[in-house]
C-alpha positions, 0 to 999 in steps of 0.5 A, spaced: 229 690 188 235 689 192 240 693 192 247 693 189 254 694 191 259 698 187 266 701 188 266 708 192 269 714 188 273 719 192 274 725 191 276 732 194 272 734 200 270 741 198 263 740 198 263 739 205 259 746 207 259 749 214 253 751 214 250 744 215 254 745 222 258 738 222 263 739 228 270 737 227 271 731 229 265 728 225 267 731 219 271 724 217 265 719 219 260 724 216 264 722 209 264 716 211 257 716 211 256 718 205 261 713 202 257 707 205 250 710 202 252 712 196 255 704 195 248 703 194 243 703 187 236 707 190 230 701 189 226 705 184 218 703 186 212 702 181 206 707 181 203 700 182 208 698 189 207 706 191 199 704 191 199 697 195 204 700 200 200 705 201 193 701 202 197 697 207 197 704 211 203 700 216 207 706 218 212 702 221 213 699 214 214 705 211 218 707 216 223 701 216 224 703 208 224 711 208 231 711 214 234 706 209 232 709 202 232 715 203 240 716 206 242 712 199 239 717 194 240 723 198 248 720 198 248 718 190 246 725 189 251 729 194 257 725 191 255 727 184 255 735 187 262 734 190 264 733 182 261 740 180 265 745 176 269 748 182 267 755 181 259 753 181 261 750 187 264 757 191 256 760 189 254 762 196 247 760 193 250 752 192 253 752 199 246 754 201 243 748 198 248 743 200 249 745 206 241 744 207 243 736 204 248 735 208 243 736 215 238 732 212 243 727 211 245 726 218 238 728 220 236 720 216 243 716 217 242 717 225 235 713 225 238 708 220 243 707 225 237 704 231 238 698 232 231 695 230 225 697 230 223 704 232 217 705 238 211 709 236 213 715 240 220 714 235 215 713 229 212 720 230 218 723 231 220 721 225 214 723 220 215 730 224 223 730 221 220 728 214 217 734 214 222 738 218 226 736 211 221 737 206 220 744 209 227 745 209 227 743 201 222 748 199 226 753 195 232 748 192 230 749 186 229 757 186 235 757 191 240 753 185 237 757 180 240 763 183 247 759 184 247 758 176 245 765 175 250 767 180 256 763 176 254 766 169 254 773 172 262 772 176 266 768 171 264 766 163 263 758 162 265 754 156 262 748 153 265 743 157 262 747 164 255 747 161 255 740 159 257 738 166 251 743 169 245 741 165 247 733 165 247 735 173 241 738 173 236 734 169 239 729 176 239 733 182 231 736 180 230 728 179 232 726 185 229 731 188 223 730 186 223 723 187 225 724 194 220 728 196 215 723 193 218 718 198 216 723 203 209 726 201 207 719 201 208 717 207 206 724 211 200 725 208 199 717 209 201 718 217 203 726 217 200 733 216 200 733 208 193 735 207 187 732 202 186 740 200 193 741 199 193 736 193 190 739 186 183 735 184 183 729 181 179 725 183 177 723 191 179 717 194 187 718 194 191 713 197 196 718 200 198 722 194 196 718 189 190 718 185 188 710 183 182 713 179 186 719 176 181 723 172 186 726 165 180 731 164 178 734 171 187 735 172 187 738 165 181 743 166 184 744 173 190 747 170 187 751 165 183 754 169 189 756 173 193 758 168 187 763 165 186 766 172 193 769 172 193 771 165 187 774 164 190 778 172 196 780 168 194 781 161 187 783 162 185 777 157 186 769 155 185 764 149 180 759 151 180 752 149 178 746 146 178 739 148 177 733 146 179 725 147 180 719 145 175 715 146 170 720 146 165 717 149 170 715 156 173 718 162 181 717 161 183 715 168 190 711 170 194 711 177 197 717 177 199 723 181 195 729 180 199 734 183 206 732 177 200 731 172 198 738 174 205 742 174 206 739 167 200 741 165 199 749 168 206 750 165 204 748 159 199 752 159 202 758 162 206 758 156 201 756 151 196 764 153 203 768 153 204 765 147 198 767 143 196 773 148 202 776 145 201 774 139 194 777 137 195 783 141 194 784 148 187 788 146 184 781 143 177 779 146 178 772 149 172 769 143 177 772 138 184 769 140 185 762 136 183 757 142 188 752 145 187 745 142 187 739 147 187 732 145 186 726 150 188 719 147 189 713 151 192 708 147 195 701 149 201 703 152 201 710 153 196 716 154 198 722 151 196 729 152 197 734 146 196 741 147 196 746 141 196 753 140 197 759 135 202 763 138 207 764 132 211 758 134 220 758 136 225 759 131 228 752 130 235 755 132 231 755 138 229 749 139 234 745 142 234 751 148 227 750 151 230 745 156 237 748 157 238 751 164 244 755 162 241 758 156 234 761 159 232 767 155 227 769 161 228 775 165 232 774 171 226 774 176 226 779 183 222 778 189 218 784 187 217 781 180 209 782 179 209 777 172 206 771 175 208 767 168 215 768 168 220 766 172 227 763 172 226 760 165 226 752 169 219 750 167 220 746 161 226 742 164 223 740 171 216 739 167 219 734 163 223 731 169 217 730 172 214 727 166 220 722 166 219 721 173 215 715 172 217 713 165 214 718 161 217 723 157 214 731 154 217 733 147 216 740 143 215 741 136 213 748 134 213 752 126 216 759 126 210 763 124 204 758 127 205 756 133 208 749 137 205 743 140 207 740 146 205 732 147 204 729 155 207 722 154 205 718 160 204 710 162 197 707 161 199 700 166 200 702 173 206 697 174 210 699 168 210 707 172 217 705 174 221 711 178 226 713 174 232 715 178 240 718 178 244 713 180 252 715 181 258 711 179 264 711 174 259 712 168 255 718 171 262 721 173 265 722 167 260 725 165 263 731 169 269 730 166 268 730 159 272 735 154 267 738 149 271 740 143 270 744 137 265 743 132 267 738 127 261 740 121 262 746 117 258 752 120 256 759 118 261 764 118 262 771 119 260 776 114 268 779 114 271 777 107 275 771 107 283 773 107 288 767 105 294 766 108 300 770 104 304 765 104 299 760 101 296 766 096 303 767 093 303 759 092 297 759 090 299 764 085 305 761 082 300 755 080 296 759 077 292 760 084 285 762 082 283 758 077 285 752 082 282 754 088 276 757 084 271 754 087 272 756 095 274 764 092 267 763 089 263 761 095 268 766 101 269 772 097 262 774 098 261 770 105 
């Protein structure tokens, strides 16, 4: 897919970290940088195109691609992190992380600048950095965590900040995670990503993908874990019943085990404490409700249903599960021996990962019962595609949206309703009460 031109979007340069130790005289090329790449629309790939890029094996094709595509997602990002609420900005955690872009940023730029094709020593050099900046990365997502938490602490956000936050973090987890697939591609093609470091699914990856990913071995894998750190934490664990669609068939698809299984091990995760939690800790697993897993593949879309009897979730709640700014989870220490609580991001980035190649995750729960999650993902390997943040004047406004008051009626508080006296004393000159009877019936008794 080529790329596409589009008019840059200036803006101020506090972003700009000193952490990513940028010298003074190269601060103005380093946002011109920035500008240039971010011109650029990322190229999503297939699962089908990731499969046949990696059956080629060619490290200097991979190469050539990764020091150009690389450099436009990671600047379609950094200019939205520029349009941050200026106080999330200020966070020590968010100008760690930023600075952690702005270095792998200049690490990549300076390889799309050699001219022509890079020599064998320069192709190792280059898999080695890959995994320099994947290392790097590894705590972003716990490191932003702590930004967002560092903000609710210092200062009260209003509707407008939060929007602006969740609608940047559902793309900044996404872009991550798609950038990291681009590397963990190439490094266990050509690097030092390890066939043990992957969960199973099935052998014969090409790269992280699994051509014949097997639904049912990733989803036992994932139970098996989830119940392992329950049984740790509460002595005890439901067990589960699966069943799938064909019965009498494997389900198998062009998948990458590793996103599959993060889905399915929060889910899980969620789904015991729910119902340990529930039915009492000192349950026997025989008694516990047993969580119910439904495999079905059907023409377009496969779909994973997990079951449980956990009590469900107000419905009040329900459209907090996938909010970063209203998680209920205790804020985590580094000492915190609860092995299923966190920073309350599990559902979002589960969903984002099965967004990432165009499926979804959804939630449905009966206070008093429990919920059902549904695992959405694509059943023909070239309809898989990325889905990716692409920055521009659309995206941008999204940052600078005004979120006014509600304009539906809303419950309200149990004080009694008192009326303007001005108002009152025409009201009770035209005879007020039996005029407005209706809103002194319903109010005085609110």
């Amino acid at each position: 897919m080529p790329n596409v031109m589009r008019p840059a979007i200036n803006g101020p340069l506090r972003w700009l970290s000193t952490r990513a130790q940028i010298p003074p005289t190269t601060t103005k090329e380093f946002v011109r940088h920035v500008d240039h790449y971010s011109r650029f629309n990322p190229s999503p790939l297939s699962i089908k195109q990731f499969l046949e890029f990696g059956e080629r094996a060619n490290p200097a094709e991979s190469c050539s691609f990764l020091r150009k595509e690389l450099p436009v997602r990671l600047a379609n990002i950094m200019k939205e992190i520029q349009l941050l609420p200026r106080q999330l900005l200020e966070m020590p955690s968010i100008k760690l992380v930023n600075s952690w872009y702005q270095r792998s940023f200049l690490e990549m730029v300076q390889y799309d600048q050699k001219k022509g094709d890079l020599r064998e020593s320069e192709l190792t050099d280059f898999t080695e950095m890959l995994t320099t900046i994947r290392n790097r990365h590894s705590n972003v997502v716990q490191t932003m965590a702590e930004g967002v938490l560092e903000l609710k602490r210092s200062t009260p956000t209003d509707l407008s900040t939060d929007y602006a936050i969740q609608y940047f973090l559902d793309r900044f987890y996404m872009s991550r995670i798609s950038i990291r697939m681009l590397i963990n591609q190439h490094t266990s093609l050509f690097g030092d990503l390890d066939a043990d470091d992957r969960p199973p699914g099935n052998g014969g990856r090409v790269g992280v993908i699994d051509p014949y990913c097997d639904i049912t071995v990733v989803t036992l894998d994932a139970f098996e874990n989830a119940k392992f750190l329950c049984d740790q934490y509460y002595l005890t664990s439901p067990n589960m019943h699966l069943e799938c669609i064909p019965p009498d068939k494997r389900v198998r698809i062009v998948y990458v085990p590793s996103h599959l299984y993060h889905i399915l091990f929060e889910l899980f995760k969620n789904a015991m404490r729910a119902v340990v939690e529930r039915h009492g800790p000192d349950t026997d697993s025989d008694k516990f409700p047993p969580l119910r897993i439904l495999i079905v593949k059907g023409e377009e879309d496969i779909t994973i249903r997990l079951s449980d009897m956990g009590g469900g979730i107000p419905r009040s709640a329900s459209d907090l599960l996938f909010q970063y700014m209203y998680s209920t989870a205790p804020e985590p220490s580094p000492t915190d021996s609860a092995p299923l609580a966190g920073y309350g991001y599990g559902l979002p980035l589960s969903r984002l990962y099965a967004r990432y190649l165009h499926g979804d995750l959804t939630v449905t729960s009966i206070e008093g019962y429990g919920t059902d999650a549904h695992v959405y993902i694509k059943a023909i390997s070239n309809e898989s595609h990325e889905k990716l943040p692409i920055f521009n004047k659309t995206s941008s406004k999204h940052y600078n949206m005004v979120i006014g008051s509600n304009d539906w009626s809303s419950p309200v508080s149990d004080e009694l309703v008192v009326w303007p006296s001005e108002e009152m004393e025409k009201s009770k000159s035209k005879g007020g009460p039996q005029q407005h009877g209706w809103r002194d019936r319903y109010t005085k008794h609110l």
